[in-house]
C-alpha positions in Angstrom: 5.9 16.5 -93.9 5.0 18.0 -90.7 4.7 21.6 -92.0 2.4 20.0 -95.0 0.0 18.3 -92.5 0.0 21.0 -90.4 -1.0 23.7 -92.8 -2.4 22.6 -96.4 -2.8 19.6 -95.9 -5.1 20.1 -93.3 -7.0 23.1 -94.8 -8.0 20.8 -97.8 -9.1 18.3 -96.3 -11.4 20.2 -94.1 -12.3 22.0 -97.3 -13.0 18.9 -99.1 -14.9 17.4 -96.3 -17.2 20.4 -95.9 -17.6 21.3 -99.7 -17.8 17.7 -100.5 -20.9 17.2 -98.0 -22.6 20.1 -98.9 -22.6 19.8 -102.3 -23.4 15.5 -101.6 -26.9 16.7 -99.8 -27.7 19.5 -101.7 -27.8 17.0 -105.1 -29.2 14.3 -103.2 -32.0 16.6 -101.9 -32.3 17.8 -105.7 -32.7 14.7 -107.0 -35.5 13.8 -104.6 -37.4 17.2 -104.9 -37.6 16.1 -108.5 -38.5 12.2 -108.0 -40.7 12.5 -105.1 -42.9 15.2 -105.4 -45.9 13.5 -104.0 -43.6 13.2 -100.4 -43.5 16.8 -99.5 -47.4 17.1 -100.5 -47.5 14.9 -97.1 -44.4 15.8 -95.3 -44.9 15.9 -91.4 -42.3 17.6 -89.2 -43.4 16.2 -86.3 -43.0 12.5 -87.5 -40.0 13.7 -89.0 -38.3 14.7 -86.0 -39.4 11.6 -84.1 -38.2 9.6 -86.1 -34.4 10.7 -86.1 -35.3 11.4 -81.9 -36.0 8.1 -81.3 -32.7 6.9 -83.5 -30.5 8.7 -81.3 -31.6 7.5 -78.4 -30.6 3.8 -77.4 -33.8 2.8 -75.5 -36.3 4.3 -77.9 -35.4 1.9 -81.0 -36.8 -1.4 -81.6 -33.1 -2.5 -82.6 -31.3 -1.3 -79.1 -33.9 -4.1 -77.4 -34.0 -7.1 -79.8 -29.7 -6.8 -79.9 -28.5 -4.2 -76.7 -24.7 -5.1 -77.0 -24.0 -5.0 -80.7 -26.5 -2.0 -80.6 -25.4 0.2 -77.8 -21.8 -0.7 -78.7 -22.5 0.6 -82.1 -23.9 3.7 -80.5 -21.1 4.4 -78.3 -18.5 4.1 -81.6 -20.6 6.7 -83.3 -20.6 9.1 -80.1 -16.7 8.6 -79.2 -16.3 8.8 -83.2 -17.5 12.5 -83.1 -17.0 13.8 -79.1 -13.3 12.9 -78.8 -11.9 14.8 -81.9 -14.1 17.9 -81.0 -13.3 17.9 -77.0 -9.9 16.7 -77.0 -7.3 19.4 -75.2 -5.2 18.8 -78.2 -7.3 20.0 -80.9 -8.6 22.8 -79.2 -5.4 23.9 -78.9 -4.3 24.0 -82.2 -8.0 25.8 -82.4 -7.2 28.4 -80.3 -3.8 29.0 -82.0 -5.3 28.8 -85.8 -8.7 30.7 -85.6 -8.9 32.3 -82.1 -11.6 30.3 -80.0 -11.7 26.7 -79.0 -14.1 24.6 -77.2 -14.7 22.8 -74.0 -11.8 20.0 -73.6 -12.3 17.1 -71.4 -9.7 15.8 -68.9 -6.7 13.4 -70.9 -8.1 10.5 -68.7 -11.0 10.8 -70.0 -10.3 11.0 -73.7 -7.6 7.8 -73.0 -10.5 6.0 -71.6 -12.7 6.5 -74.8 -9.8 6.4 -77.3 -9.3 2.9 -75.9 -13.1 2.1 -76.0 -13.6 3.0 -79.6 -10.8 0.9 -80.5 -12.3 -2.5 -78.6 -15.4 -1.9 -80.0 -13.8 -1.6 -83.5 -12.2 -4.6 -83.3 -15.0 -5.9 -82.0 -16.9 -4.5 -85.1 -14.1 -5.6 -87.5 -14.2 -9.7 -85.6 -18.1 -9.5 -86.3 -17.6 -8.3 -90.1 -15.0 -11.7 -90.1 -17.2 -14.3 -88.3 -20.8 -13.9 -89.4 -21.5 -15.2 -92.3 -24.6 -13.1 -92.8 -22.3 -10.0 -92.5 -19.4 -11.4 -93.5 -21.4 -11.7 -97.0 -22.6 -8.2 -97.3 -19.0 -7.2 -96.8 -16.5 -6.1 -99.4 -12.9 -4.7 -99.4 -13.8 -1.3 -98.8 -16.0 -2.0 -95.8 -12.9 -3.2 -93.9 -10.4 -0.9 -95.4 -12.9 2.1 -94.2 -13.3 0.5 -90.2 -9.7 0.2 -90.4 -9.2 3.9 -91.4 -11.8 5.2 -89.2 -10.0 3.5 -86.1 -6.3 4.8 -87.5 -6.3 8.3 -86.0 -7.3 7.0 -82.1 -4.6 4.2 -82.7 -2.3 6.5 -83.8 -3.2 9.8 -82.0 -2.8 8.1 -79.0 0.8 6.2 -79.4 1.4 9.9 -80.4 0.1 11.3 -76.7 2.0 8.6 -74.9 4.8 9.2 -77.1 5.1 5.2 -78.0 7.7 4.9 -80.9 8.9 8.1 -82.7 6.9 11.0 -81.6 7.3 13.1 -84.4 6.8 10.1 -87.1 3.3 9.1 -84.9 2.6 12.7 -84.7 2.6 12.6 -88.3 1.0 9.8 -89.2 -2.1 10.7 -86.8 -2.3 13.5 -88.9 -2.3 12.0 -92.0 -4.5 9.5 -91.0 -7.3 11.9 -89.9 -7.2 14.1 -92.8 -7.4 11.1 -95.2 -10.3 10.6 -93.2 -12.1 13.2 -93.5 -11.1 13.3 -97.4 -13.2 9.9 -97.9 -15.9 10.4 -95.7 -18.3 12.7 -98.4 -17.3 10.1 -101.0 -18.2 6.8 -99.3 -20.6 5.0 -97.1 -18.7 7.1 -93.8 -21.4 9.8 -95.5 -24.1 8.2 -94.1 -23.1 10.4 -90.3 -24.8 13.3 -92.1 -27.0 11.4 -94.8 -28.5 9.8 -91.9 -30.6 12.3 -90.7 -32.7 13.5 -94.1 -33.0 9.9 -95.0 -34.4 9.2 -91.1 -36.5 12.3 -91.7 -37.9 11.2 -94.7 -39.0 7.8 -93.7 -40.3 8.9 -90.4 -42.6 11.4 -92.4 -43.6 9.2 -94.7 -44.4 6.0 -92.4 -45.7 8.2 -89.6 -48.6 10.0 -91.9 -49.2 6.2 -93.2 -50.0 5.4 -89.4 -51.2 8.8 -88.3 -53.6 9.6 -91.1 -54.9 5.6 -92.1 -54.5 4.0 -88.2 -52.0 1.0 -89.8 -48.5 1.2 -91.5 -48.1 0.4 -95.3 -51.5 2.7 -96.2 -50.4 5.1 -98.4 -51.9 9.1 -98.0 -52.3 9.6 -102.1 
């Protein structure tokens, strides 16, 4: 199993992941190049860019000051979510030993530290999914099947590190849990890491011209 996970395994589902995005954006992008034609008549770059600028950054958003926990908790997930897999020593091991170059690797404290904050917040994200009713209605089967999945390979990744249980089984099962992972992710609402930014881009364009070129939001420029 090992051998498997280590090898194909994990070469198809990085395959799948980056074919499957790819291919994801380039038909969305088709689809709107056909159905919005009038948009990139009035496409602004600069509004563009704002737009997904001032998403990224906590204070900038009108969200991160109405709700600062749930939204600056929400933005820490996403960051741990995507620097502890690339800057972990681990990985960047196995880089260096598959395809010759690795990144920087922060200190093991530090990725202990953040593997245990991602998880809190997850459950923390999973306990709001269960108690609001307002979310608790928008949520389906899949929604807690997919946080549950997304917080599988820091669970198990680091029972695996502190060698908790079998090493070899957690080992594995880390493994399978982040390449199942990345399998789903171009197929499901996990997408939206990398759907986010066209479709930030696109209404920042669009709503910035309104306001740029008509001096209110909601006028249209055709």
């Amino acid at each position: 199993m090992y051998l498997f996970l280590a090898g194909p395994g994990a070469w198809v589902a990085f395959v799948v992941f980056g074919v499957g995005i790819l291919v994801r954006l380039a038909f969305l992008f088709g689809i709107s190049r056909e159905r919005d034609k009038i948009f990139y008549n009035h496409l602004s770059w600069k509004w563009g860019v704002r737009s997904i600028w001032h998403w990224l950054l906590p204070p900038a958003a009108l969200t991160y000051r109405k709700k600062p926990i749930f939204a600056f908790s929400v933005w820490f997930f996403h960051l741990f979510l995507l620097v502890t897999p690339l800057f972990l020593s681990a990985h960047n091991i196995l880089l260096q030993r598959n395809l010759g170059f690795s990144l920087w690797s922060m200190p093991d404290y530090i990725a202990d530290f953040i593997t245990v904050l991602f998880v809190l917040i997850g459950m923390g994200l999973l306990l709001r999914r269960l108690t609001r009713p307002e979310v608790r209605l928008l949520s389906g089967p899949r929604d807690y099947v997919l946080l549950l999945l997304t917080l599988a390979p820091f669970i198990t990744g680091f029972l695996a590190y502190h060698q908790v249980g079998p090493y070899r089984v957690m080992l594995c099962l880390h493994m399978m849990a982040g390449e199942i992972l990345l399998l789903v992710i171009p197929f499901t609402k996990l997408s939206h890491a990398f759907l986010f930014f066209p479709s930030r881009f696109f209404i920042g364009s669009d709503m910035g011209g309104r306001r740029e070129q008509n001096g209110r939001a909601g006028a249209r420029t055709w």
